[in-house]
MDAnalysis code that builds the backbone (N, CA, C; Angstrom):
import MDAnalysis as mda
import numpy as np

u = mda.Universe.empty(531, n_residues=177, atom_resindex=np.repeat(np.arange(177), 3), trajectory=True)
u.add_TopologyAttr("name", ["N", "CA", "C"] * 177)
u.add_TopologyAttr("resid", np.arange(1, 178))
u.add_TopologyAttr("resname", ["UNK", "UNK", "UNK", "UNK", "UNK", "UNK", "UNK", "UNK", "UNK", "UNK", "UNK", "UNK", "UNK", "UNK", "UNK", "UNK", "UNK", "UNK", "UNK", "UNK", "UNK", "UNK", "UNK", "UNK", "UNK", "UNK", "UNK", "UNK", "UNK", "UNK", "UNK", "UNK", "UNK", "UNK", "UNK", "UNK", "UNK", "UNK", "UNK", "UNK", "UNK", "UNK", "UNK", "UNK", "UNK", "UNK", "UNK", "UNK", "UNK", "UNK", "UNK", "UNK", "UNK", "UNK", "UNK", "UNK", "UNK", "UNK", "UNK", "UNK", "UNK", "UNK", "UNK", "UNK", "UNK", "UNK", "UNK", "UNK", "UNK", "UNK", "UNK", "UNK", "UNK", "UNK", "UNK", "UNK", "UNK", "UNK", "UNK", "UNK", "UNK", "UNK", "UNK", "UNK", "UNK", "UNK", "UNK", "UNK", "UNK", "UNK", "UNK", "UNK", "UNK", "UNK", "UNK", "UNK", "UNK", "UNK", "UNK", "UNK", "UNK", "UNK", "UNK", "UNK", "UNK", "UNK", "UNK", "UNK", "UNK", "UNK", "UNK", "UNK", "UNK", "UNK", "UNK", "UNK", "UNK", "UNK", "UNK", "UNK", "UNK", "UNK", "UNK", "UNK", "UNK", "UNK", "UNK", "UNK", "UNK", "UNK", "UNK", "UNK", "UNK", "UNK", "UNK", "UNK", "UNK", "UNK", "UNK", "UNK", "UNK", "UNK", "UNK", "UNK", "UNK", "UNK", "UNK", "UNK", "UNK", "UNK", "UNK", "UNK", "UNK", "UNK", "UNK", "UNK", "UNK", "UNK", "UNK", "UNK", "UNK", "UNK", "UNK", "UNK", "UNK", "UNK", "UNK", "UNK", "UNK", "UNK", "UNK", "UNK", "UNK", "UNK", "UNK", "UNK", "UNK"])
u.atoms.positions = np.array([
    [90.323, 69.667, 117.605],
    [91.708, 69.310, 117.529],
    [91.953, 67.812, 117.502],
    [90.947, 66.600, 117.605],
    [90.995, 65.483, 117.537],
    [90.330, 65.057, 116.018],
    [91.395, 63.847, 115.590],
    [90.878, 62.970, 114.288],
    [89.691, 62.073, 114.818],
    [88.745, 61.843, 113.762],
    [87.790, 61.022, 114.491],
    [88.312, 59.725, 115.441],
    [89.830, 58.943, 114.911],
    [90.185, 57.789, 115.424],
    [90.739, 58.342, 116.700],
    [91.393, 59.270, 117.016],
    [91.893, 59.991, 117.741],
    [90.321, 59.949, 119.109],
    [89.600, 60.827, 118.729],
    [88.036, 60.745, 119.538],
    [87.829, 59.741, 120.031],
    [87.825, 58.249, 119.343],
    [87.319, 57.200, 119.879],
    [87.758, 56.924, 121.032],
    [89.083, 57.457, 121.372],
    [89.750, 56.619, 122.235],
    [90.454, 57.552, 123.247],
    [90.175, 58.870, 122.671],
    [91.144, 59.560, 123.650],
    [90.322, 60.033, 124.584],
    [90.939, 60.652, 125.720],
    [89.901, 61.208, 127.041],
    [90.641, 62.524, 126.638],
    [89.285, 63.684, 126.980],
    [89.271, 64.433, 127.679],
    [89.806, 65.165, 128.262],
    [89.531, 64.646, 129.538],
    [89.229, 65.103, 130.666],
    [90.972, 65.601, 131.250],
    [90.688, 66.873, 132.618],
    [91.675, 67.004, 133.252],
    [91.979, 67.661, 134.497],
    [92.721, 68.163, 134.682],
    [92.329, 68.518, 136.059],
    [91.477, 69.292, 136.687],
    [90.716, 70.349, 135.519],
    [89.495, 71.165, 135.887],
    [88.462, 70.936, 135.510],
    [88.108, 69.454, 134.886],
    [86.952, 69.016, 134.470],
    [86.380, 68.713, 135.559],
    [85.055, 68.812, 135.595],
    [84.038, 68.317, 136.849],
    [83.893, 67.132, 136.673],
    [84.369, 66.038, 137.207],
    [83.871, 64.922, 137.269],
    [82.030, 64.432, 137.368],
    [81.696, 65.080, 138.860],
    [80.064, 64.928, 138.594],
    [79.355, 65.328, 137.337],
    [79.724, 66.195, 136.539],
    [79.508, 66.867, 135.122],
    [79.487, 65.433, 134.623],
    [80.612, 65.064, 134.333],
    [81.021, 64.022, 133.539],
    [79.926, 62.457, 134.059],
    [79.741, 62.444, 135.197],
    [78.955, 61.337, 135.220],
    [77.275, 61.691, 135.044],
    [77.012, 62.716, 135.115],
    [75.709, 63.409, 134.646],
    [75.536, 63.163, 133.316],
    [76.898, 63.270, 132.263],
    [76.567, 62.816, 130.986],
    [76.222, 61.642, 131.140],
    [77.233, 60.573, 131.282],
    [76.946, 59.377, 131.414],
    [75.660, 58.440, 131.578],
    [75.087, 59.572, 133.199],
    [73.705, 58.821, 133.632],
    [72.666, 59.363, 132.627],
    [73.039, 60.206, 131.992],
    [71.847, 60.654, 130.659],
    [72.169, 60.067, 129.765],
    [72.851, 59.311, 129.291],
    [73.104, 58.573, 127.916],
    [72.789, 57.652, 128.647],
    [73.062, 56.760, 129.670],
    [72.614, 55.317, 129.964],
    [70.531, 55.237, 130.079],
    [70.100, 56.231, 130.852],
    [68.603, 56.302, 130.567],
    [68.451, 57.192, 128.935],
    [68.807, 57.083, 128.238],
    [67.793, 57.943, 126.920],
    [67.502, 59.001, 127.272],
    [68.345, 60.298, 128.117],
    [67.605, 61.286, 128.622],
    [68.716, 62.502, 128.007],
    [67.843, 63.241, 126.881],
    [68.918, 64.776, 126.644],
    [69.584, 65.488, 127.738],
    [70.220, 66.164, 127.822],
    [71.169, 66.746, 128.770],
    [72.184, 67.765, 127.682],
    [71.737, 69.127, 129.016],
    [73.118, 70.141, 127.865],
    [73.705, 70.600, 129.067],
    [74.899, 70.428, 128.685],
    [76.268, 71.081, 130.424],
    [77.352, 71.765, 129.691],
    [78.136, 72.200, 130.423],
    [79.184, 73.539, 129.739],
    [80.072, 72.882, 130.693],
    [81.142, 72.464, 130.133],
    [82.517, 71.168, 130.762],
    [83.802, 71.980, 129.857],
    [84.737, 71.889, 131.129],
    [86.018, 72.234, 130.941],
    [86.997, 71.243, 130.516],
    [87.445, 70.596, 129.411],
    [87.894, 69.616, 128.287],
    [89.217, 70.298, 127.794],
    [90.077, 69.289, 127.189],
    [91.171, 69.425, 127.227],
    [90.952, 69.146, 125.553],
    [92.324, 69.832, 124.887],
    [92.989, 69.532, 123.516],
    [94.061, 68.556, 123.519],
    [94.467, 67.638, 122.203],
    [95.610, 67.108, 122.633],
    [96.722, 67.390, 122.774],
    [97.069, 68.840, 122.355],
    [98.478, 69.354, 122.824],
    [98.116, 69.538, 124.365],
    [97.103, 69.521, 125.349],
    [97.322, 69.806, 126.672],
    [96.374, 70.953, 126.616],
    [95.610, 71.813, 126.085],
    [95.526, 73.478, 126.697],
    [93.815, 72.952, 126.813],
    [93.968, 73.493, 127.359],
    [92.086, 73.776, 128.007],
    [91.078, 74.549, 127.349],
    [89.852, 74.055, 127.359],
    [88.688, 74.579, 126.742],
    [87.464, 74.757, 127.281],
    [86.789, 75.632, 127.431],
    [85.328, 74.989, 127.739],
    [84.220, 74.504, 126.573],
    [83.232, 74.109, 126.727],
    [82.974, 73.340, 126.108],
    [81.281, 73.398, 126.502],
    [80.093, 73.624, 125.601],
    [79.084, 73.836, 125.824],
    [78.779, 72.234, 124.746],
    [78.126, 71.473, 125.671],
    [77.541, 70.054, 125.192],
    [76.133, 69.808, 125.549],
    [75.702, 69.578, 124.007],
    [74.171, 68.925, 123.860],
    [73.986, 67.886, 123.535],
    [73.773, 66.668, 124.503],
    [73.347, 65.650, 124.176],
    [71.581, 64.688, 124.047],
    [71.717, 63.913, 122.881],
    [70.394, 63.800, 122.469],
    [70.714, 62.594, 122.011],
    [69.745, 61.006, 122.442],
    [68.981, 60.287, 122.025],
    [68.593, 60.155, 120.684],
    [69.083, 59.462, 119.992],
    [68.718, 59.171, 118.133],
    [68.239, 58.425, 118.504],
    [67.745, 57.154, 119.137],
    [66.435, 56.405, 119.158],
    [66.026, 55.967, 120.858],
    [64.982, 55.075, 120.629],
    [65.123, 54.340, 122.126],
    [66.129, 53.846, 122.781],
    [66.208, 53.130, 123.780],
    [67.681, 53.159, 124.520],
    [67.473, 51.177, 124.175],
    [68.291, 50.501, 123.731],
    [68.156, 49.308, 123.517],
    [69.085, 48.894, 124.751],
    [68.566, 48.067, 125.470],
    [69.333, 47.145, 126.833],
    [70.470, 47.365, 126.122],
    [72.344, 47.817, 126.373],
    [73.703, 47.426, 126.323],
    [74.143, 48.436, 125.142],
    [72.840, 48.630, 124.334],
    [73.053, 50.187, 123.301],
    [72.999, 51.314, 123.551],
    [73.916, 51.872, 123.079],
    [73.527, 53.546, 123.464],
    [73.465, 54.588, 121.933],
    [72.866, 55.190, 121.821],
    [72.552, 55.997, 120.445],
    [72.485, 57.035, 120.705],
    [72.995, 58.040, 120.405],
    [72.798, 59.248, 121.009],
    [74.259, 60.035, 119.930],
    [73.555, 61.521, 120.071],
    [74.784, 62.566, 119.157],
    [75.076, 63.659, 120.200],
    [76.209, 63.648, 119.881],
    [76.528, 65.149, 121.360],
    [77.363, 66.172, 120.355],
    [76.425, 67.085, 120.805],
    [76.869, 68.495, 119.419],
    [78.156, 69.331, 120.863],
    [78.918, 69.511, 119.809],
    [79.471, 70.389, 121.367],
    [80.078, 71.532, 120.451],
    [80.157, 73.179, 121.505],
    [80.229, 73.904, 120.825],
    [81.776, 74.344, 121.952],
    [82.791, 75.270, 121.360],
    [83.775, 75.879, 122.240],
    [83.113, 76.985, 122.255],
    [83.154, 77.267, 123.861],
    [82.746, 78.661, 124.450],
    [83.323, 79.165, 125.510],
    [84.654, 78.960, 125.324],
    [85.985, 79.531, 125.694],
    [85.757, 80.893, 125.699],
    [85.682, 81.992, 125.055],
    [85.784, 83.107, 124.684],
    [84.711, 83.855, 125.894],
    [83.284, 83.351, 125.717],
    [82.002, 83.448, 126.289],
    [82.529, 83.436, 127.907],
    [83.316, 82.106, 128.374],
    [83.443, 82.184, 129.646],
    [84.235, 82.862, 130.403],
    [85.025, 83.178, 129.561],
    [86.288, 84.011, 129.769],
    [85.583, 85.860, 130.010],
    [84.827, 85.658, 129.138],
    [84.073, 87.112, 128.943],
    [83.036, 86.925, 130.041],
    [82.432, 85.827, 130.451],
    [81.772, 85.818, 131.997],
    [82.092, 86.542, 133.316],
    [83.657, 85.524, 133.316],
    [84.506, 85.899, 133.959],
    [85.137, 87.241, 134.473],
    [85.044, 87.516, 133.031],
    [85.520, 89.416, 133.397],
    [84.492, 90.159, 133.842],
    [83.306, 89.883, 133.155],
    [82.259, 90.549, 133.640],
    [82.031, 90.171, 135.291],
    [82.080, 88.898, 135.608],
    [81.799, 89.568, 137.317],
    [82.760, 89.473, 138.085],
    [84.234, 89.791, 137.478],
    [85.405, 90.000, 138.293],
    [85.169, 92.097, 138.193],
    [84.485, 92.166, 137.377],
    [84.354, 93.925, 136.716],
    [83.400, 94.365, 138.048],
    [82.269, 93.204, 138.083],
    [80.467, 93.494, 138.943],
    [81.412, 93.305, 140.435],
    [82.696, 92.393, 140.655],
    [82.418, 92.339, 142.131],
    [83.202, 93.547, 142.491],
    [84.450, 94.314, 141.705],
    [84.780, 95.158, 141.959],
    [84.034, 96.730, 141.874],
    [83.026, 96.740, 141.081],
    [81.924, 97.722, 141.148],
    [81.118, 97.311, 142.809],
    [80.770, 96.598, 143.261],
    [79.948, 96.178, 144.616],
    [81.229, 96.227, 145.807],
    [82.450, 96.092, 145.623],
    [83.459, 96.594, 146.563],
    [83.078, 98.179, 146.539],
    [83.633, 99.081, 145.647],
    [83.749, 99.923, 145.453],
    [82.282, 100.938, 146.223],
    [81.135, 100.141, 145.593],
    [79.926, 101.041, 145.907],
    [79.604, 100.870, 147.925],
    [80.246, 99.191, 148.078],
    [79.911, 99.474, 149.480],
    [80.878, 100.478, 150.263],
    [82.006, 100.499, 149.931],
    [83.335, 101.087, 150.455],
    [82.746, 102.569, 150.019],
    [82.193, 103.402, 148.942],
    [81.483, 104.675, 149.258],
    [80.238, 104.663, 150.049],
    [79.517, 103.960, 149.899],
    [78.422, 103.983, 150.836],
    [79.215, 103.988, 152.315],
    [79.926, 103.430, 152.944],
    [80.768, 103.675, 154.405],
    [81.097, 104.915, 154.275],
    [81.995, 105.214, 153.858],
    [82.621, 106.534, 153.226],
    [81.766, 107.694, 153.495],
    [80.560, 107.722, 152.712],
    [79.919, 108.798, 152.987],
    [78.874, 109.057, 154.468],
    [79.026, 107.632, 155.101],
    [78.003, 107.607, 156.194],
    [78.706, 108.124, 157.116],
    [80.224, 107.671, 157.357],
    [80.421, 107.456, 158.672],
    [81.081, 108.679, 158.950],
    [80.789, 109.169, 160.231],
    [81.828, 110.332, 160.676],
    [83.145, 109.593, 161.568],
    [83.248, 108.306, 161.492],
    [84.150, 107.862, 162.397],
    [85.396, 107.399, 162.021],
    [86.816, 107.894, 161.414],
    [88.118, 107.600, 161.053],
    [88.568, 106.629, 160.943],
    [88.423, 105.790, 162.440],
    [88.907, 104.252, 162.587],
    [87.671, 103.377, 161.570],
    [86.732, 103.724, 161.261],
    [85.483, 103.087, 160.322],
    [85.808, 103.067, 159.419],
    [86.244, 104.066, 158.942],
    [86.852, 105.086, 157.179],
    [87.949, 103.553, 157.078],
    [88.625, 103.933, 157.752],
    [90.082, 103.277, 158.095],
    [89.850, 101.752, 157.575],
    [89.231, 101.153, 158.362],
    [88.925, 100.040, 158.341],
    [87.994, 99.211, 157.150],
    [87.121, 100.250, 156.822],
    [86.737, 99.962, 155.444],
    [87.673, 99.982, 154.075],
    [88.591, 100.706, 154.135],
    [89.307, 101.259, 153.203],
    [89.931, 99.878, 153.137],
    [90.753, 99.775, 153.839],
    [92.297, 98.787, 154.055],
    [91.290, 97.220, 153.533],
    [89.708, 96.813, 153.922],
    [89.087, 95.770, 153.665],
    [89.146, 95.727, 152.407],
    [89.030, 97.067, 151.805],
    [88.133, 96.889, 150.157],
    [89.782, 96.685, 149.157],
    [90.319, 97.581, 150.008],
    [91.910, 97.348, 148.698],
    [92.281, 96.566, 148.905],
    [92.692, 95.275, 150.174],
    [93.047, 94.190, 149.897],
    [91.971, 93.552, 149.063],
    [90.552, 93.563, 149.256],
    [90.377, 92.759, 148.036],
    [90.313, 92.861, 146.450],
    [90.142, 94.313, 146.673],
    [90.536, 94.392, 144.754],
    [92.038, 94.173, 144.626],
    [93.340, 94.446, 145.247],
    [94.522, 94.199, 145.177],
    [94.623, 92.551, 144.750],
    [93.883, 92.093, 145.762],
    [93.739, 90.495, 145.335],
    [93.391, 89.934, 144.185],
    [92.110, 90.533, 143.308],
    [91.225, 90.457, 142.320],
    [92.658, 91.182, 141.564],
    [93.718, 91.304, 141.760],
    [94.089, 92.090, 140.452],
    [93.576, 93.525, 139.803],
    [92.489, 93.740, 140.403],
    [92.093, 95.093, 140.308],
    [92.223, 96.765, 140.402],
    [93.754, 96.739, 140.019],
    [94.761, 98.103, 140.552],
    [93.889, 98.893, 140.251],
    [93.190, 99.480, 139.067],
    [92.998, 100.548, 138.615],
    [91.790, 100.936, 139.199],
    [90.893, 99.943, 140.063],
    [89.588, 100.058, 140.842],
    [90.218, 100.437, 142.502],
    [91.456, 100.023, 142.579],
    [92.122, 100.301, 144.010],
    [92.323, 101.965, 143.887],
    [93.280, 102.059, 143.019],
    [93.249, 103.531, 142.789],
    [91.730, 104.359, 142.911],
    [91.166, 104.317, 142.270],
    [89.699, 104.935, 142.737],
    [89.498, 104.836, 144.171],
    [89.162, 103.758, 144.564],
    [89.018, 103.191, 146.130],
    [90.000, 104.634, 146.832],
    [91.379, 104.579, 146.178],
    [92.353, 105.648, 147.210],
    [92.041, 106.386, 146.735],
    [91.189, 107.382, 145.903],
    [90.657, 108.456, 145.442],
    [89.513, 108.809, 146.310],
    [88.678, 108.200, 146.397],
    [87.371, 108.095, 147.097],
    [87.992, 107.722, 148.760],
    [88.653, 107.251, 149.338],
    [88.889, 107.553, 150.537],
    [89.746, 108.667, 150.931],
    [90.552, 108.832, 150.080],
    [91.131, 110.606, 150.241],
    [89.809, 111.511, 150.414],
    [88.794, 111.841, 149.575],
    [87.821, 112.259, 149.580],
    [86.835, 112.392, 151.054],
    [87.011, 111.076, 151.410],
    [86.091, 110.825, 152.464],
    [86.681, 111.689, 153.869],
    [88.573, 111.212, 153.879],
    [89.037, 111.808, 155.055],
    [88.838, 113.617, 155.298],
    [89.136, 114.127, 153.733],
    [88.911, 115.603, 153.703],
    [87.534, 115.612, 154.248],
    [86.458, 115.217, 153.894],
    [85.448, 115.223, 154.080],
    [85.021, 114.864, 155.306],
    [85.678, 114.042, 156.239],
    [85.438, 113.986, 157.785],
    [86.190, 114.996, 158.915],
    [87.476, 115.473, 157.816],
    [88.646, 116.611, 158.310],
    [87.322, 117.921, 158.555],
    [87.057, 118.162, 157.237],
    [86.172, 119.385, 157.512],
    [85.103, 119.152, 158.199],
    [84.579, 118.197, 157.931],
    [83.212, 118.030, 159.463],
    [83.923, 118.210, 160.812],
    [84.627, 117.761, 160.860],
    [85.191, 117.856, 162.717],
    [85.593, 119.480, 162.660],
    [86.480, 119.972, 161.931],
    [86.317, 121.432, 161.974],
    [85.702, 122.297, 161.809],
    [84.243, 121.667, 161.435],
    [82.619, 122.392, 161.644],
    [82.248, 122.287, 162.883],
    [82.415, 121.280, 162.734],
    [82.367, 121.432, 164.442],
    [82.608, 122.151, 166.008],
    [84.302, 122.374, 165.518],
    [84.922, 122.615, 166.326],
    [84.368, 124.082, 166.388],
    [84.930, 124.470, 164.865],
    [84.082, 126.179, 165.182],
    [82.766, 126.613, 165.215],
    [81.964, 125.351, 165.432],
    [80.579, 125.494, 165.711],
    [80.442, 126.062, 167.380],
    [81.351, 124.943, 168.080],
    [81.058, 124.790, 169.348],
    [82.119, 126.107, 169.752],
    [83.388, 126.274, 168.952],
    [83.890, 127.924, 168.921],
    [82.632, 128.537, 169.018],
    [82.452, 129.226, 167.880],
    [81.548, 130.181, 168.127],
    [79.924, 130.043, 169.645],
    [79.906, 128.673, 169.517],
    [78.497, 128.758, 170.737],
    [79.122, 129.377, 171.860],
    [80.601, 128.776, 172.242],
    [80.870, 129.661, 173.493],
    [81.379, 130.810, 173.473],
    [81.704, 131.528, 171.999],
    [82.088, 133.125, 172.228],
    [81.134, 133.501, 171.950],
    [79.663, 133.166, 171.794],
    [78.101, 133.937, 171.856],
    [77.970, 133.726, 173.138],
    [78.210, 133.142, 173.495],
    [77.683, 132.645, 175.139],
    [78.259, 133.484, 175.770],
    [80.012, 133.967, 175.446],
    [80.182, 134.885, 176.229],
    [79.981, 136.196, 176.522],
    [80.043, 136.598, 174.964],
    [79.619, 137.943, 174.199],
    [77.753, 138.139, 174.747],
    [77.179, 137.160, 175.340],
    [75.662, 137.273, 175.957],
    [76.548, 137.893, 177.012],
    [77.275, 137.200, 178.186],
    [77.103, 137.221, 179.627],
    [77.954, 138.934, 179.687],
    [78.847, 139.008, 178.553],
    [79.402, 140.329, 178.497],
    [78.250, 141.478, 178.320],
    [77.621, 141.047, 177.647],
    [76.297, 142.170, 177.488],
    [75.167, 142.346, 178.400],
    [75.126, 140.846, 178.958],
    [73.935, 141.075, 180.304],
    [74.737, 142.193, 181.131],
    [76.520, 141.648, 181.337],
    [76.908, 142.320, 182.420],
    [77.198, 144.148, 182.295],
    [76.807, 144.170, 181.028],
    [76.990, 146.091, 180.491],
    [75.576, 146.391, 180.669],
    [74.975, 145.676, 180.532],
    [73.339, 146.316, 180.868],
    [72.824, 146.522, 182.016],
    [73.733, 145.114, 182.889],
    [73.293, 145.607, 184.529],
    [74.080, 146.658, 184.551],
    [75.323, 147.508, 184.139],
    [76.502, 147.867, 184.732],
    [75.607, 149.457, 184.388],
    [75.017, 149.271, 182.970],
    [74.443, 150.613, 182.941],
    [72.728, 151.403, 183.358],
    [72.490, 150.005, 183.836],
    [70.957, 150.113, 185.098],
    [71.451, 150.777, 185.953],
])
């Protein structure tokens, strides 16, 4: 988006450029030393870019000269597509730890507490449609701790109406000795 006369003179740089980036070029063009960095650079209407830069040495470094060509490519698209990809990976690693709890724990206030951790952070991430799952998969989990405790319950039901249904039968067997 810059005329070459335009280039000579214009900066850059802006508020999301890395400065240390920027002097990393620098200290590699002042020693003769290639260098490739991916810098966030500005257009002159204002809008932002990233920016994949290779810089290279066209000859020796002459004391007060500098020679050198810097190829730069826009890879805007690429970072952006980075981006999604591990805004996608951290909400897959919410999700998988929040089932891994899920399926371990028999304990409600645990369930509970995992749940409410993981949807504020995909809620945060913008991630509705991974929250929804999240409330899919903890619905899941509560049925799933509902019916364990009521395995339970009629587990320990039934141990004490065998237990009694024994002492009823010891007591018909003495009754008919």
């Amino acid at each position: 988006g810059y005329s070459r006369k335009e280039l000579e003179h214009a900066s850059r740089l802006g508020p999301l450029t890395d400065k240390a980036s920027m002097h990393a070029m620098l200290e590699s063009m002042r020693n003769g030393e290639p260098l490739r960095t991916r810098q966030r650079l500005y257009r002159p209407d204002g809008s932002g870019y990233w920016a994949d830069i290779n810089l290279r040495p066209l000859l020796e470094p002459t004391p007060g000269v500098w020679r050198w060509i810097a190829i730069e490519r826009d890879v805007t698209e690429e970072v952006e597509r980075e981006g999604l990809m591990a805004a996608e990976l951290d909400a897959y690693a919410t999700l998988a730890s929040a089932a891994e709890t899920f399926l371990d724990s028999h304990d409600k206030e645990r369930l509970e507490k995992t749940y409410i951790g993981a949807r504020q952070r995909l809620i945060a991430a913008a991630r509705r449609e991974a929250a929804q799952v999240l409330d899919s998969m903890y619905e899941s989990a509560l049925r799933r701790l509902t019916l364990y405790e009521e395995s339970i319950e009629r587990r320990n039901e039934t141990a004490a109406h065998q237990a009694h249904q024994a002492d009823v039968m010891a007591l018909l067997a003495h009754d008919i000795r």
